[in-house]
N, C-alpha and C positions, 0 to 999 in steps of 0.2 A: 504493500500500500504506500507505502513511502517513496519506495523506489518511482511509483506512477507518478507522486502528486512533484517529487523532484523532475520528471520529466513534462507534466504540466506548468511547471515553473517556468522550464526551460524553454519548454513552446509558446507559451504568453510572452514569454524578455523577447523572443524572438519575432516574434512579429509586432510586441510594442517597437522593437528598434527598426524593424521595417517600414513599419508605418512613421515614424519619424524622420527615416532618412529619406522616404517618399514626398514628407513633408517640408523637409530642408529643402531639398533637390528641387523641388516647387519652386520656393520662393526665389532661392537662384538663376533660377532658368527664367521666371517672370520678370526677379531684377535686371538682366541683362537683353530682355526681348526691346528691337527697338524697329518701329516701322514707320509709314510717314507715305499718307493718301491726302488727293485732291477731291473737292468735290465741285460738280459744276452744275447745270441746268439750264433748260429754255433757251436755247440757241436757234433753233429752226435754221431757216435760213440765212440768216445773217454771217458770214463767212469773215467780215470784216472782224465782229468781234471775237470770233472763235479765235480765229490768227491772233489775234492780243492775249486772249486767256490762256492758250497753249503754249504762248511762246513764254508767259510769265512761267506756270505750269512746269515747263521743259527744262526751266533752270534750277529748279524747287528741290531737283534729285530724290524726286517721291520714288515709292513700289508702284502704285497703281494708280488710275481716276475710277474716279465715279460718274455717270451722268446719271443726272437723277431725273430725268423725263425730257420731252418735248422737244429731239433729235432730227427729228423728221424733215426732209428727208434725206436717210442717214448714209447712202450710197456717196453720190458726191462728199459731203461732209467726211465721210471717214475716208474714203481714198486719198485727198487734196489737201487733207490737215491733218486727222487724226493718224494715221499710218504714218506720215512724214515724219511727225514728232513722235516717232515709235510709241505709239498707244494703240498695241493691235492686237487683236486676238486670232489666236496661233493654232492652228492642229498640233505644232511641234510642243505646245506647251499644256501640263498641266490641267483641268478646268477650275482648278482653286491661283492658278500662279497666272493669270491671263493679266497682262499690262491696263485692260479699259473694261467698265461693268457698267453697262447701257439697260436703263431702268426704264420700263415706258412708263408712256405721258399719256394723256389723251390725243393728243393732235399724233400719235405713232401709232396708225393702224390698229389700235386694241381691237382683242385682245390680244392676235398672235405676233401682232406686228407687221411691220410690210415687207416685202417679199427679200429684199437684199437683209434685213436683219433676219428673217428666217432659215434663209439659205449660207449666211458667212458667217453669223456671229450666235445664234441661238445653238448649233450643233458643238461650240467648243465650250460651253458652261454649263457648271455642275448638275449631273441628273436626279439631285436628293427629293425633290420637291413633292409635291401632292403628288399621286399617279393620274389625275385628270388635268393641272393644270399647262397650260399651252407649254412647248417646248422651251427652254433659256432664259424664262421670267418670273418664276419662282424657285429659290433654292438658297443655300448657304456656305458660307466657306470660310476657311477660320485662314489669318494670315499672322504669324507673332501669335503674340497672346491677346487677340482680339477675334470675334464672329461677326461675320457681318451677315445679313439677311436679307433678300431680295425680293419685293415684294408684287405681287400684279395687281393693280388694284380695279381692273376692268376685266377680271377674270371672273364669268357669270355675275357680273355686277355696272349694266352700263352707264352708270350715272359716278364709278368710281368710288367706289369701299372696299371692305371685305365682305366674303360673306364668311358661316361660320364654317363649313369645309378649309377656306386658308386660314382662318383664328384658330382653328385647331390644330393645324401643322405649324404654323408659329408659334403657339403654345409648345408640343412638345418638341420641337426643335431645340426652343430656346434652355427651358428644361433640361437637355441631354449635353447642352454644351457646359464645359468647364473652365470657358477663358475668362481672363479679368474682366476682358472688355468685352463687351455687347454692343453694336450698332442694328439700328433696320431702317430699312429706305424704303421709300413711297413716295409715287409722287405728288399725290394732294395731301393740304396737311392737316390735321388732325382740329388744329384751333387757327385757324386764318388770321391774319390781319389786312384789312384796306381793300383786298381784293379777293374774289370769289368767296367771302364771308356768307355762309349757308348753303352755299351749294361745293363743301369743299366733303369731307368726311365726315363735320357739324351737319350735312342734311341730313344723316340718321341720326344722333349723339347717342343712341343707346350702342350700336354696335361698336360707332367711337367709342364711347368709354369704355366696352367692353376689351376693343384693341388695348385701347390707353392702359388697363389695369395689367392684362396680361404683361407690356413691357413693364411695366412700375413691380409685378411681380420676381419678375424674370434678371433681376438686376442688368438692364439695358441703362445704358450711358447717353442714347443720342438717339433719335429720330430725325433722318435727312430727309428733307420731303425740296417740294419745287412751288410751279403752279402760281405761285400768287406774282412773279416777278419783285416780289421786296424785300430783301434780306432782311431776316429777323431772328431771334434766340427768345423762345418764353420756355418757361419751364412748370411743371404740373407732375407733382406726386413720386417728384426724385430723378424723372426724367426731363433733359432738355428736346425739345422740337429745332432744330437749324434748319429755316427754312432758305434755300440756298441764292435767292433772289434771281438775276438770270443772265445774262452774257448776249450785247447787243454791241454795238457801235459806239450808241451811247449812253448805255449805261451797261456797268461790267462786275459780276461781284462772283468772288473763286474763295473758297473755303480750302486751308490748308490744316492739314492736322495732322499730329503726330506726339507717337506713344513712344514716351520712353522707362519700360520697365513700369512701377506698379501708379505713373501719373500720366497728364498729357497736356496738351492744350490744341486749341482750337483758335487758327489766327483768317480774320475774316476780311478781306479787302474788297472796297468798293470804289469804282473811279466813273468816271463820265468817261466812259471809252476806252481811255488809255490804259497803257499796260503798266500796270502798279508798280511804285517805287519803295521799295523795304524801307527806304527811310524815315518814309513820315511815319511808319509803323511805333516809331518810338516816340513819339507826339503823347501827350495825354490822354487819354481814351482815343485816340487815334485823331487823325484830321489833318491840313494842310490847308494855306492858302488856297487853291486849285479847289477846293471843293472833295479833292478824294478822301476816302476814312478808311483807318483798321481798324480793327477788334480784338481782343483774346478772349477765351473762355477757358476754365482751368477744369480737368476735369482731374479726379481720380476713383480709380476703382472700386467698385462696392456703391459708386455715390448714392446717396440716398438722403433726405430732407423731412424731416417730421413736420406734420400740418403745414403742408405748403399744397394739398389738394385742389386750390382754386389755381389756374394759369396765371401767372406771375412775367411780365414785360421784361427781357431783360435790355435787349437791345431792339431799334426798329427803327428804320430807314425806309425813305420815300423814293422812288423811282421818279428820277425829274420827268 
């Protein structure tokens, strides 16, 4: 009897030390993960400002972009700018290591998309997704120690939401992941400001909130959305909304962000056209003579806010 409970001893120290060094090992590998995405939106046609945002973009020495909707049309656009500035996606690569992650919009063919994004770009990104919804528009992929989530939000839903078939694969998705950081993209936003207010994901608000809780559950860090054309940051229930304003001629706003190990920030530029100067980013809450602004937002992991359940303004900017 002895001789067992000395060998239960020994098998409890043993995996208490495994479990500890599983635990050390953790937080090392989290301290040292370091990545660094763009995000963009609402470009359409406008090629002028595209060429301004990519080329600011292409200096940044990001991993990946994001577009977060309203691409269309995306043929021209990605051959003539997006490819140039190596933002491609690959058969040689990956579907979690793909250089650009093209979100639709409403104005992008929903829900499948239009034909050059179904046939180049939908066939090389993640197959995790619902088994119903449209090919390369729902899914996940974890990059460092971050997940990011991709959202359709015209997927059996034409007025753009969700419905509860993709709340419930975003539920257990987000559930199964283990990264510090959580991100999910969409491109209408959850709480609008100035533009498309009620006909954004606020035309349902129940399923809204029921989105909304899910991430606030889920320890998600960010909700990138599009849609309104105004760069803005509110936050609601521990999670921030960046709504990513839009990329014109003239008016230009590019969201740079990057995680180093278990914190991040979030640097936001806005200029009338031109292509942003890092300097005035050191300006007080950002600004310059010229009209342009940055931003920061600090994030770190775990974040989370008690009784801050009402939507809280952080930042919020007018499209001239």
């Amino acid at each position: 009897m002895r001789q067992l409970s000395r060998q239960l001893k020994h098998f409890y120290l043993f995996i208490l030390t495994g479990c500890m060094i599983f635990f050390i090992t953790k937080i090392i590998y989290a301290q040292d993960q370091k990545i660094k995405f763009a995000v963009i939106g609402d470009h359409k046609k406008d090629y002028a400002g595209l060429e301004n945002a990519l080329t600011f973009i292409n200096k940044q020495a990001i991993d990946f972009l994001i577009v977060a909707g309203d691409f269309f049309p995306l043929g021209q656009a990605y051959t003539n700018y997006y490819s140039l500035r190596d933002f491609e996606v690959s058969c040689e690569k990956p579907p979690e290591m793909q250089n650009v992650y093209f979100v639709l919009g409403n104005h992008d063919r929903v829900p499948y998309g239009e034909i050059f994004f179904r046939e180049h770009i939908a066939p090389y990104y993640p197959e995790n997704g619902p088994q119903n919804a449209p090919s390369g528009t729902v899914f996940s992929f974890d990059r460092g120690n971050a997940h990011f989530v991709v959202t359709n939000q015209y997927w059996n839903y034409e007025e753009g939401g969700y419905t509860n078939e993709q709340l419930n694969w975003i539920e257990k998705d987000l559930q199964a992941s283990q990264q510090l950081f959580k991100f999910v993209i969409g491109h209408e936003p959850a709480f609008p400001l100035d533009r498309h207010v009620g006909n954004s994901l606020d035309l349902n608000p129940i399923m809204r909130d029921k989105f909304w809780k899910i991430l606030a559950d889920n320890g998600v860090q960010a909700f990138f959305c599009g849609h309104t054309h105004h760069l803005s940051v509110i936050k609601s229930q521990g999670v921030y909304q960046i709504d990513t304003g839009e990329v014109a001629s003239d008016h230009l706003a590019i969201i740079i962000f990057e995680i180093n190990g278990t914190s991040a920030v979030a640097r936001l530029y806005e200029t009338k056209g031109s292509i942003p100067n890092d300097t005035f980013f050191n300006l007080p809450l950002g600004g310059s003579n010229s009209g342009d602004t940055a931003y920061s937002v600090v994030f770190n992991s775990g974040i989370g806010e008690e009784n801050d359940n009402s939507p809280r303004c952080f930042i919020r900017t007018l499209a001239p």
